[in-house]
C-alpha positions as semicolon CSV with decimal commas, in nm:
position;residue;x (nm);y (nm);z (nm)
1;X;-0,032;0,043;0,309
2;X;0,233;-0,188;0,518
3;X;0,602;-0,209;0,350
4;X;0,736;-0,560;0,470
5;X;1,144;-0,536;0,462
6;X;1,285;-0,906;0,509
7;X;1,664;-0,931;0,634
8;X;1,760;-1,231;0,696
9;X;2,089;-1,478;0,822
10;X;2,172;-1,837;0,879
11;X;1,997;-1,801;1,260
12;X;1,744;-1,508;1,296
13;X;1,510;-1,303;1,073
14;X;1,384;-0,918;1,099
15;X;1,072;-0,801;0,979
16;X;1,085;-0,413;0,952
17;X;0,759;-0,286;0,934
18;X;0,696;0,095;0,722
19;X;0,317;0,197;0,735
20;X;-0,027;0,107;0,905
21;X;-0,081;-0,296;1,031
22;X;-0,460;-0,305;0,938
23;X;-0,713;-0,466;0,669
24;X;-0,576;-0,623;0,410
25;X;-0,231;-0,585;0,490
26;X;-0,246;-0,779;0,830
27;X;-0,340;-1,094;0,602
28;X;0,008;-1,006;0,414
29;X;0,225;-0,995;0,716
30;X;0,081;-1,374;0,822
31;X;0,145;-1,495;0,483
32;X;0,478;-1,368;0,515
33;X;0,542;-1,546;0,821
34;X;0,389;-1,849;0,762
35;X;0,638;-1,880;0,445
36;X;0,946;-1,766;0,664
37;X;0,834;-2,020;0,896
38;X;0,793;-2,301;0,705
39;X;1,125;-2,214;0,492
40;X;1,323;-2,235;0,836
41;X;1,144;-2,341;1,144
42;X;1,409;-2,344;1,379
43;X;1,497;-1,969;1,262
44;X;1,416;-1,650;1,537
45;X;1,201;-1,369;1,422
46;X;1,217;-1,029;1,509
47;X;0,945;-0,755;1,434
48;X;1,066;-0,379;1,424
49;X;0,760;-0,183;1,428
50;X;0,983;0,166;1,472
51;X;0,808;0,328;1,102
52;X;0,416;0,139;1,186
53;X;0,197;0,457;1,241
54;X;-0,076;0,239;1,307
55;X;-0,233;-0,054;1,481
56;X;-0,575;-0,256;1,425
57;X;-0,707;-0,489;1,621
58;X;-0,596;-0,767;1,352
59;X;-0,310;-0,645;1,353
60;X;-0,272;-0,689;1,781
61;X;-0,363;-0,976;1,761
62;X;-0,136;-1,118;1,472
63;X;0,120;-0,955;1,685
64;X;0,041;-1,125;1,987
65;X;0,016;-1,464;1,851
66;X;0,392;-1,424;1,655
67;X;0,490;-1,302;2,025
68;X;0,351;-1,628;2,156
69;X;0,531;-1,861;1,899
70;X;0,843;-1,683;2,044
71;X;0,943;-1,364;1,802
72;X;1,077;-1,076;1,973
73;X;0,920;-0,709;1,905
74;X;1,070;-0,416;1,893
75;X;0,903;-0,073;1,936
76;X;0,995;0,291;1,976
77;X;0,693;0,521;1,968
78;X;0,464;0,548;2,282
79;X;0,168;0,381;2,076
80;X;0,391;0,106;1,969
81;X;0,588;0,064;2,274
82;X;0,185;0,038;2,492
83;X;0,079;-0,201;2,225
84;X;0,376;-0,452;2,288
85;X;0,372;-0,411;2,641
86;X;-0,015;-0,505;2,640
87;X;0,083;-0,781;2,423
88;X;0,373;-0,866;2,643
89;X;0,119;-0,839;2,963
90;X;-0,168;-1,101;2,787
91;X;0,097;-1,320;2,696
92;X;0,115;-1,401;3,064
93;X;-0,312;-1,486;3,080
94;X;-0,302;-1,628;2,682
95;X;-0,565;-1,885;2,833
96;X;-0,808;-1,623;2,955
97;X;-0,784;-1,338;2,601
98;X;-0,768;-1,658;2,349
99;X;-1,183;-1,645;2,304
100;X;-1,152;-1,275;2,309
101;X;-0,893;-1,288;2,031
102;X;-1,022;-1,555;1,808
103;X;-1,375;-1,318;1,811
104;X;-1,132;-1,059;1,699
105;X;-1,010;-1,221;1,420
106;X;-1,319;-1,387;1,304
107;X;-1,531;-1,014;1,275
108;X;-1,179;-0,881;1,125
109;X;-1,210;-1,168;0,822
110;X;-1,554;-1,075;0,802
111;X;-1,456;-0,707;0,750
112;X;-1,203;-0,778;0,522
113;X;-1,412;-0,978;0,306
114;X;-1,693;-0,694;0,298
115;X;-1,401;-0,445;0,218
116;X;-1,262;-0,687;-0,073
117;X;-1,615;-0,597;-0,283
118;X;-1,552;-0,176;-0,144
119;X;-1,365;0,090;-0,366
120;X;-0,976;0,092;-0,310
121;X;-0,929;0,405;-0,256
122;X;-0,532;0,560;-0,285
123;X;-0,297;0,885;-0,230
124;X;-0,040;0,926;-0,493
125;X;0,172;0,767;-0,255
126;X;-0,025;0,484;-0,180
127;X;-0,017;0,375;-0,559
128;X;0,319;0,392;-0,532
129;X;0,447;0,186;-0,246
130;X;0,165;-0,083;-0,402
131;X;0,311;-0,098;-0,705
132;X;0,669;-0,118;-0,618
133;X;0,508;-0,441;-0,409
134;X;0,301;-0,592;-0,630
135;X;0,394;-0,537;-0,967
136;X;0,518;-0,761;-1,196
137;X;0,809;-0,615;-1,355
138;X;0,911;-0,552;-0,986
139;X;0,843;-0,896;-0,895
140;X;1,072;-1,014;-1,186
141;X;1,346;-0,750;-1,123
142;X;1,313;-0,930;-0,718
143;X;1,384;-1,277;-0,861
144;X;1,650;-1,141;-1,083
145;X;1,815;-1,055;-0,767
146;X;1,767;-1,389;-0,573
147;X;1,893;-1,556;-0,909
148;X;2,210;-1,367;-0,885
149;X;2,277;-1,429;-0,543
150;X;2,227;-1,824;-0,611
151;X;2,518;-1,798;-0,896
152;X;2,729;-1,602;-0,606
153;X;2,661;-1,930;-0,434
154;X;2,762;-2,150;-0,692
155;X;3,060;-1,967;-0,785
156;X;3,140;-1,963;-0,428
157;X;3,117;-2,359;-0,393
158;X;3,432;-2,375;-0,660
159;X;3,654;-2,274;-0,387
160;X;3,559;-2,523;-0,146
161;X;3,583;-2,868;-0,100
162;X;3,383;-3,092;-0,263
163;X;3,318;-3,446;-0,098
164;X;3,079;-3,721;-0,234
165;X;3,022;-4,064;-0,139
166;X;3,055;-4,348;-0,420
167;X;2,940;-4,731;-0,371
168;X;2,990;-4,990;-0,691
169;X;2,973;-5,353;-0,725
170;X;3,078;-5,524;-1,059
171;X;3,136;-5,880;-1,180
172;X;3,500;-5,888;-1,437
173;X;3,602;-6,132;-1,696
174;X;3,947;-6,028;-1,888
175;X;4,043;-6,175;-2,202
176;X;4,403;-6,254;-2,098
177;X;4,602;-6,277;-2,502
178;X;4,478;-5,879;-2,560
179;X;4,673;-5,785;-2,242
180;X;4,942;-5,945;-2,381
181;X;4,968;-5,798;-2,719
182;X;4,945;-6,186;-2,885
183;X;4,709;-6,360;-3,094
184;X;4,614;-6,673;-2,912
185;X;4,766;-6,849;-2,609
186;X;4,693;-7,253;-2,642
187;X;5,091;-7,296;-2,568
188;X;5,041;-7,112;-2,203
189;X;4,943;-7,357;-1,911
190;X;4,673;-7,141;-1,822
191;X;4,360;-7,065;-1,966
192;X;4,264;-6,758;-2,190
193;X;4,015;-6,547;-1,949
194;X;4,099;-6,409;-1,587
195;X;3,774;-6,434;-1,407
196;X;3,488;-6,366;-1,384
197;X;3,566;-6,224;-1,089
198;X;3,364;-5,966;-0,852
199;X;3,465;-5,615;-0,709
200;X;3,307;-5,414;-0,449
201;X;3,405;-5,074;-0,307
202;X;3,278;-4,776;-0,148
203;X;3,358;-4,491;0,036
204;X;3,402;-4,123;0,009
205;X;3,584;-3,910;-0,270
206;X;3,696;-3,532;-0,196
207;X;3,895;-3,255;-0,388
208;X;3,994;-2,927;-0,259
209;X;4,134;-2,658;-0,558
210;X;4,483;-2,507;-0,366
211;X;4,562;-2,305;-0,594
212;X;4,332;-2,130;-0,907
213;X;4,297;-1,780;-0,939
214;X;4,011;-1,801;-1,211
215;X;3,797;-1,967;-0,935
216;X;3,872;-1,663;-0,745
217;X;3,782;-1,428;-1,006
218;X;3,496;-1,574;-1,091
219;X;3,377;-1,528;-0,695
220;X;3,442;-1,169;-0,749
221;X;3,300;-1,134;-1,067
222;X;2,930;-1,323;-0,925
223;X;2,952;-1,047;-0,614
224;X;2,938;-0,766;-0,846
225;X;2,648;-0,951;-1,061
226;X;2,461;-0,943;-0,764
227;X;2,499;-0,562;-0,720
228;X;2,425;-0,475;-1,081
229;X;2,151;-0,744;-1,028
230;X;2,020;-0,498;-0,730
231;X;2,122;-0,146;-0,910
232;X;1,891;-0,292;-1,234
233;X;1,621;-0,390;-0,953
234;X;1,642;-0,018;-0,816
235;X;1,594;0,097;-1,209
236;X;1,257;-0,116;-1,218
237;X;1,151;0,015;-0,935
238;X;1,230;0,374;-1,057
239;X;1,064;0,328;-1,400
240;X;0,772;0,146;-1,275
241;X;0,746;0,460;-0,972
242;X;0,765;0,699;-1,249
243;X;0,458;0,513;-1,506
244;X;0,233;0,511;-1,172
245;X;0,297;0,872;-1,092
246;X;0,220;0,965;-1,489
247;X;-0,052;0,728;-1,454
248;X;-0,205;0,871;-1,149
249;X;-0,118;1,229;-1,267
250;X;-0,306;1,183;-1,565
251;X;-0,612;0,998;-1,370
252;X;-0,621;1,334;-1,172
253;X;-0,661;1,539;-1,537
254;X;-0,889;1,359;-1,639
255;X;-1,085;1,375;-1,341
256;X;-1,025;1,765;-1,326
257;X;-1,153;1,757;-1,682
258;X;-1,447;1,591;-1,599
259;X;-1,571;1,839;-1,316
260;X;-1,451;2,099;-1,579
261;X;-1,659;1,969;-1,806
262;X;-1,988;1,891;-1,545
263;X;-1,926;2,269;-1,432
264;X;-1,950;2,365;-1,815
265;X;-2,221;2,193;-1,882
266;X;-2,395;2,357;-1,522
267;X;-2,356;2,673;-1,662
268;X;-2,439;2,600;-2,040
269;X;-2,819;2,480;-1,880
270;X;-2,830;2,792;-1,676
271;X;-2,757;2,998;-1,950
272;X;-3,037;2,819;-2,147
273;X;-3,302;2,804;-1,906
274;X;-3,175;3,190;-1,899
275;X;-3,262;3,236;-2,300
276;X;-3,574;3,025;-2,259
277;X;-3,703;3,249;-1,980
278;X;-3,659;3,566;-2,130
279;X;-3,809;3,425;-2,497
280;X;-4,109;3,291;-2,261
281;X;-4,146;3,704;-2,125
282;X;-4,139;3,882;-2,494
283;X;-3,775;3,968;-2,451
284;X;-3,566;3,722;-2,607
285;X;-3,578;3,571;-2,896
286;X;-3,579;3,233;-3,037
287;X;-3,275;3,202;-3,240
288;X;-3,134;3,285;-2,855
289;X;-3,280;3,020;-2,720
290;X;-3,140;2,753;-3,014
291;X;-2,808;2,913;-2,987
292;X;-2,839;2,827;-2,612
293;X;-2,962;2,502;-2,662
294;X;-2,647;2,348;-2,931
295;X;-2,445;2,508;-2,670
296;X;-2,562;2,302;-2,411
297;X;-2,594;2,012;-2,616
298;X;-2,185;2,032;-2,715
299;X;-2,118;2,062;-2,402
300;X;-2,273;1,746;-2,285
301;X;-2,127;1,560;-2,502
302;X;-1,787;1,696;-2,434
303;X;-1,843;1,565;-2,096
304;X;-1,920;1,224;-2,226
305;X;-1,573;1,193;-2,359
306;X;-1,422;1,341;-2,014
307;X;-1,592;1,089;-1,793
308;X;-1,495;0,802;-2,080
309;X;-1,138;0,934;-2,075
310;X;-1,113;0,915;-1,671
311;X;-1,246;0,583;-1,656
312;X;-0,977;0,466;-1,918
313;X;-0,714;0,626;-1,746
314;X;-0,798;0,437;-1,395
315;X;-0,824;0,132;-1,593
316;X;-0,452;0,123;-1,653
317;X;-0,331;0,230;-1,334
318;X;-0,503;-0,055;-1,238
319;X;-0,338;-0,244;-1,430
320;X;0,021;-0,121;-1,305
321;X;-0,070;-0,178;-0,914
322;X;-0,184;-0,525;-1,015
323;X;-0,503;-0,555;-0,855
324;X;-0,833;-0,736;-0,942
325;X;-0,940;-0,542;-1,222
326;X;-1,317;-0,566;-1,080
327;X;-1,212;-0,355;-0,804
328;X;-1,329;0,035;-0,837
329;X;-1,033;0,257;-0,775
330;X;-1,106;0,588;-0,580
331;X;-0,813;0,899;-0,636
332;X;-0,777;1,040;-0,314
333;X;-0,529;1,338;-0,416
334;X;-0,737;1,500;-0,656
335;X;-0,798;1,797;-0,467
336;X;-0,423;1,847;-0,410
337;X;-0,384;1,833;-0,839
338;X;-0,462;2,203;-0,811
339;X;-0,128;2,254;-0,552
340;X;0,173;2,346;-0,686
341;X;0,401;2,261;-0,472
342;X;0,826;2,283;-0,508
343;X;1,037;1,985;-0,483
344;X;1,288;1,898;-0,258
345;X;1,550;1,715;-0,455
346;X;1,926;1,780;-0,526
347;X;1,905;1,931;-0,859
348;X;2,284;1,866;-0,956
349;X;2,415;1,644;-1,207
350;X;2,702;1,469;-0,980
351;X;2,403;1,378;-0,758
352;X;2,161;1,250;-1,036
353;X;2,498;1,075;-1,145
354;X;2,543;0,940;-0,775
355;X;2,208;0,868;-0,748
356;X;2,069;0,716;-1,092
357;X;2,075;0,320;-1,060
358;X;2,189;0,294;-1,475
359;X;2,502;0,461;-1,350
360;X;2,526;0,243;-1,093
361;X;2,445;-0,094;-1,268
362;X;2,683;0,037;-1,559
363;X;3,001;0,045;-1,290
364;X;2,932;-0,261;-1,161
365;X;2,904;-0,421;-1,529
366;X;3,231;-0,252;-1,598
367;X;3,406;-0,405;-1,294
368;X;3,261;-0,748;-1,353
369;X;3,445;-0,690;-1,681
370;X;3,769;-0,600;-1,524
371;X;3,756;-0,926;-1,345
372;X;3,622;-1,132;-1,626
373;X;3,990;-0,977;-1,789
374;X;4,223;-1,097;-1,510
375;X;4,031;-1,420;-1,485
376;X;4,171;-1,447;-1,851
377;X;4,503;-1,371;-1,809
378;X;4,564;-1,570;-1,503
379;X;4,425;-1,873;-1,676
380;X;4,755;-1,889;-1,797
381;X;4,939;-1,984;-1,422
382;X;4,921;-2,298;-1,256
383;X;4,676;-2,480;-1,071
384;X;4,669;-2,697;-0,806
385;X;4,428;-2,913;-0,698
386;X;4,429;-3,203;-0,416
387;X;4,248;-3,494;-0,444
388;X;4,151;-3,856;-0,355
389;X;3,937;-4,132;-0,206
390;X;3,910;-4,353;0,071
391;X;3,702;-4,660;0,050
392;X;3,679;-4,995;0,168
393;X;3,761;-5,257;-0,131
394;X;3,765;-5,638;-0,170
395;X;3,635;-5,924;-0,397
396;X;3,307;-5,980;-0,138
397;X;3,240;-5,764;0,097
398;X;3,353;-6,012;0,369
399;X;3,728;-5,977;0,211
400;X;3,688;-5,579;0,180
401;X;4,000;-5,390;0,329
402;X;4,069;-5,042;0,348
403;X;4,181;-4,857;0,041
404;X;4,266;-4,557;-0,051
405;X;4,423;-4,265;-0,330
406;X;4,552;-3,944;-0,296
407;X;4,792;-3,688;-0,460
408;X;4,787;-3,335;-0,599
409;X;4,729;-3,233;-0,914
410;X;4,988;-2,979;-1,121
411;X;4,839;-2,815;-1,414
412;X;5,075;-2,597;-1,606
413;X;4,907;-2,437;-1,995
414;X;5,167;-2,438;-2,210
415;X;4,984;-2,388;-2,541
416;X;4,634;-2,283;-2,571
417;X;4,589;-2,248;-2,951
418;X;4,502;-1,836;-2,855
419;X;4,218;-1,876;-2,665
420;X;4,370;-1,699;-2,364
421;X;4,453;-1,397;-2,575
422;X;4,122;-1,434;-2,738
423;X;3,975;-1,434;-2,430
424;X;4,143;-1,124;-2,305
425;X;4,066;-0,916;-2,602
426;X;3,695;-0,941;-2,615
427;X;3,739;-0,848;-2,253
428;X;3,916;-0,531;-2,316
429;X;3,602;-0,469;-2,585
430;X;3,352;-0,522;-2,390
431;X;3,541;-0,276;-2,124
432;X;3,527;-0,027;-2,443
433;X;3,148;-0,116;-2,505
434;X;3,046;0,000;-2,178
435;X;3,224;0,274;-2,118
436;X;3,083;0,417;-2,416
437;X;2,751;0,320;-2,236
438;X;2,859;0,494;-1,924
439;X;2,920;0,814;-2,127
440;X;2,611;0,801;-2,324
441;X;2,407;0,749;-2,050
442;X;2,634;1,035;-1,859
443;X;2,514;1,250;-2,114
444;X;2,194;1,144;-2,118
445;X;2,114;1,198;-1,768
446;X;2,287;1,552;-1,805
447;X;1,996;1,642;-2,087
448;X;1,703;1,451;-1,855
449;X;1,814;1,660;-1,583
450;X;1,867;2,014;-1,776
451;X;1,567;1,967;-1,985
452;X;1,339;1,881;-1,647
453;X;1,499;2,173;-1,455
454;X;1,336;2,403;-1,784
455;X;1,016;2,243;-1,819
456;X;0,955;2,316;-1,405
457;X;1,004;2,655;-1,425
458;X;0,799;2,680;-1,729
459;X;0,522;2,528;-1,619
460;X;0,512;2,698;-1,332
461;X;0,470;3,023;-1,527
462;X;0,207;2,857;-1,720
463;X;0,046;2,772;-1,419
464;X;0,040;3,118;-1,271
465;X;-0,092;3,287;-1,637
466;X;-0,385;2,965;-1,686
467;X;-0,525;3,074;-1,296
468;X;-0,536;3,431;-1,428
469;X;-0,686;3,350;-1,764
470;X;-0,980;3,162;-1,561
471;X;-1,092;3,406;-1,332
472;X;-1,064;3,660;-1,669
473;X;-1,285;3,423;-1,836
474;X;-1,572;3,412;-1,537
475;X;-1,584;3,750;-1,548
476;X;-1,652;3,794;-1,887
477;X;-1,935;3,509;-1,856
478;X;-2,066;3,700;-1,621
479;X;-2,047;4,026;-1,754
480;X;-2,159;3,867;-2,124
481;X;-2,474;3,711;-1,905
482;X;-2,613;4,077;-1,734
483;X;-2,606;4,215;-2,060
484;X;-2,798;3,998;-2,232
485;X;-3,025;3,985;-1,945
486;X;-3,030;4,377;-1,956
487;X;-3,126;4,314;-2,350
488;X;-2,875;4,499;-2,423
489;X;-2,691;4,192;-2,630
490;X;-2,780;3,866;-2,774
491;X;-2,616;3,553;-2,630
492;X;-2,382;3,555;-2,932
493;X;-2,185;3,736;-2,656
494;X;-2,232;3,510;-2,364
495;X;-2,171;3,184;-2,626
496;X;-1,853;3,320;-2,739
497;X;-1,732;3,363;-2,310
498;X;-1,863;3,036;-2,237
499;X;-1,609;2,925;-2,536
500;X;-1,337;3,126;-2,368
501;X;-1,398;2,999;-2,024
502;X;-1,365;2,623;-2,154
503;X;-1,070;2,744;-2,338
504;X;-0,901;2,878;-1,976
505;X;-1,025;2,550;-1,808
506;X;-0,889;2,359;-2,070
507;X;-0,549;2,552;-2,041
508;X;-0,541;2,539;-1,686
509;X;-0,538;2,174;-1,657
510;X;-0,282;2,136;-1,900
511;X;-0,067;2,378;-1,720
512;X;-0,143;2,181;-1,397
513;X;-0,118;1,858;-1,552
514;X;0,244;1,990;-1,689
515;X;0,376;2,121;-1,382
516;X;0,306;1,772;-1,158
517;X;0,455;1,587;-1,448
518;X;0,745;1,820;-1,477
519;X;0,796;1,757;-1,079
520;X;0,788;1,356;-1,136
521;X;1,033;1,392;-1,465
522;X;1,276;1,584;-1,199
523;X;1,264;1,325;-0,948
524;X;1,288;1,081;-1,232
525;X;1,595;1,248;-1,399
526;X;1,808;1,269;-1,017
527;X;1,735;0,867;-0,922
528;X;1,519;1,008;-0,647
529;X;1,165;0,906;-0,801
530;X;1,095;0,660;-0,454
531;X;1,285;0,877;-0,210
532;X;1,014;1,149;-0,325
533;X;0,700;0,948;-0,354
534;X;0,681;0,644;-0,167
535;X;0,876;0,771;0,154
């Protein structure tokens, strides 16, 4: 997995780098600077590679050819640092590596290709960082961002000058008795049209706003759009962090139920080859042996529905990470489902209030209010505004002569018919609105984080009593199984333990199942979902 981290001015960029350069992801970091490159040509690229933990040869030689083209990289680890010095070294004797390099990258895109068609195979944490890259609702909550930052922009531009350039040619003919206010003019000595007559002009026109304080406002009010913009973007990213971690968590049950099941099944045939053997010798009998046999039969079928369940279940956490849905999907955590391991995240409410991006977005919404207030009330002062045009202006362009017009503009409300007052009381309702939202969501957060705190410790306990429960349960299939080997029982006996035994398993992966999911809902409840599983 390679996190790509774009920051980005009016002169330079900075790629920061979090993961391993190889496969796939090499591929991803040249489309991304290809697009930076062609957005802005001109524009200097850095690379920080101070969080890669790993290099490929793809990924070298990507390196050394955005080295080449003249971006700067920036290592601190001694792998990182010997890789850029190498690169810095062959950047000296491009000529005699470039066949060397190009053979590189051709058996690379051969590899990649092959490993297109192989399983994708993903930690917990893998499936996270992908998703939070390539989902849609993440991609969305992205633009939603960019969008916001673009009506920053334009909100901006009302406080600058504005200049345009205007050109117009026209051809007059006045009716000369209308200007006058008369009916006809036969007793005038002239005649009853001016013209025609042409009229060219062009030049520039410009306005610059002195004085308006809702302009201002309204700059303020765009800044914090873009940071409730980013706090909502952090809440996708949250929510979609915590359906892949469900997701995955319930992948891992089912695949826990299906070895559950295959070991069931294992020792349901045992146990009937067991019946069958001693019904074969004179000792058993044959209601034994059918007994053994439905058994067996149940339990195949249970593991039908296991292995049916676990394919469903990958199916949609395909569908989150947004890959090609003909790709096979390999869990590579599914031997750490069985770890119970604590969390380490600020259990407190002021930090799940501190850290939870609806508290966030909600402050910034109220704020934006509080502006969109003052820019009400202040609509009620003057503005000021200067304005004008220069231009060159004559009846042919031959004749033209410089012109020009400019003067400053007073605007002073005097009556509004209410809307100012309108305006400033569905502000202060709207400021009402959400801090109603800010408390309900207060309170909800308090009962997310109270009720996950509960349901930890709980299933912890029911963690601890479901791993005693199993190894009860193989003991009494094992004791249930030497005495009807003895003949000393029937396998009503050693049916009813194999019952308890898939009763224990059953429970076990529940409890697991529970305790996982009660760690995510705890992450979930203190904002810290991607601080715990995608760092």
């Amino acid at each position: 997995m390679l996190r790509i981290t774009i920051q980005e001015s009016a002169q330079s960029s900075t790629f920061k780098l979090e993961g391993k350069l190889t496969g796939p992801w090499v591929r991803e970091l040249e489309h991304t600077w290809a697009a930076s490159s062609g957005a802005v040509p001109d524009r200097t690229l850095t690379v920080d590679l101070a969080d890669v933990t790993f290099i490929d040869c793809a990924g070298k030689s990507l390196l050394a050819r955005m080295h080449e083209s003249g971006a700067t990289l920036i290592a601190h680890s001694p792998m990182n640092r010997s890789i850029v010095d190498e690169i810095a070294r062959a950047g000296k004797h491009a000529p005699m590596v470039l066949a060397v390099a190009l053979a590189l990258v051709a058996g690379v895109r051969a590899q990649d290709r092959a490993s297109e068609n192989a399983a994708l195979r993903l930690t917990l944490r893998d499936a996270v960082q992908l998703a939070l890259h390539e989902n849609p609702q993440v991609q969305i909550a992205n633009l939603n961002v960019a969008q916001s930052q673009q009506d920053q922009t334009i909100a901006r531009a009302g406080l600058l000058p504005q200049a345009s350039f205007q050109a117009y040619e026209h051809t007059q003919r006045l009716a000369v008795a209308p200007l006058f206010g008369i009916q006809h003019i036969t007793f005038l000595p002239f005649p009853g049209h001016l013209g025609p007559y042409q009229v060219d002009q062009a030049g520039p026109n410009f306005s610059v706003p002195l004085f308006d304080l809702t302009l201002w406002r309204k700059w303020q009010a765009s800044k914090e759009g873009v940071d409730t913009s980013r706090a909502q973007n952090q809440g996708v990213r949250e929510q979609i962090a915590m359906l892949v971690v469900s997701q995955y968590l319930g992948s891992l049950r089912a695949s826990a139920d299906v070895k559950a099941a295959q070991s069931r099944v294992d020792l349901a045939q045992a146990l009937y080859d067991q019946a069958a053997d001693l019904q074969k010798n004179g000792v058993g009998t044959g209601i034994d042996t059918l007994r053994s046999n439905v058994e067996l039969q149940n339990e195949r079928q249970r593991l039908i529905e296991a292995q049916t369940q676990f394919q469903t279940s990958v199916y949609g956490l395909a569908q989150l990470l947004n890959v090609d849905p003909k790709r096979e999907i390999e869990l590579a955590d599914q031997v750490s489902f069985f770890a119970t391991p604590s969390i380490e995240v600020d259990q407190s409410l002021e930090a799940a209030y501190a850290n939870r991006p609806e508290m966030k977005a909600l402050q910034h919404a109220q704020r934006q209010v509080e502006l969109a207030r003052q820019q009400a009330a202040e609509s009620r002062y003057p503005t000021l505004i200067f304005d004008g045009y220069w231009a060159e202006q004559g009846l042919t362009p031959a004749t033209a002569i410089p012109a020009y017009v400019f003067g400053f503009d007073l605007n002073v409300p005097l009556f509004t018919g209410g809307r100012i007052g309108a305006r400033r009381a569905r502000a202060d309702l709207e400021l009402r609105k959400v801090s109603q939202q800010e408390q309900e969501q207060r309170n909800q957060i308090a009962l997310q984080v109270r009720t996950s705190i509960a349901q930890l410790a709980a299933a912890r306990s029911e963690v601890d009593v479901a791993n005693q429960a199993v190894g009860l349960a193989n003991e009494e299939v094992t004791e249930a199984r030497d005495r009807f080997q003895a003949g000393v029982a029937n396998n009503i006996e050693v049916i009813s333990a194999q019952d308890a035994l898939s009763r224990a398993n059953d429970n076990q992966i529940v409890a697991l199942y529970r305790y996982n999911q009660s760690r995510a809902d705890l992450a979930r409840a203190t904002g810290q979902m991607e601080a715990v599983y995608a760092k």
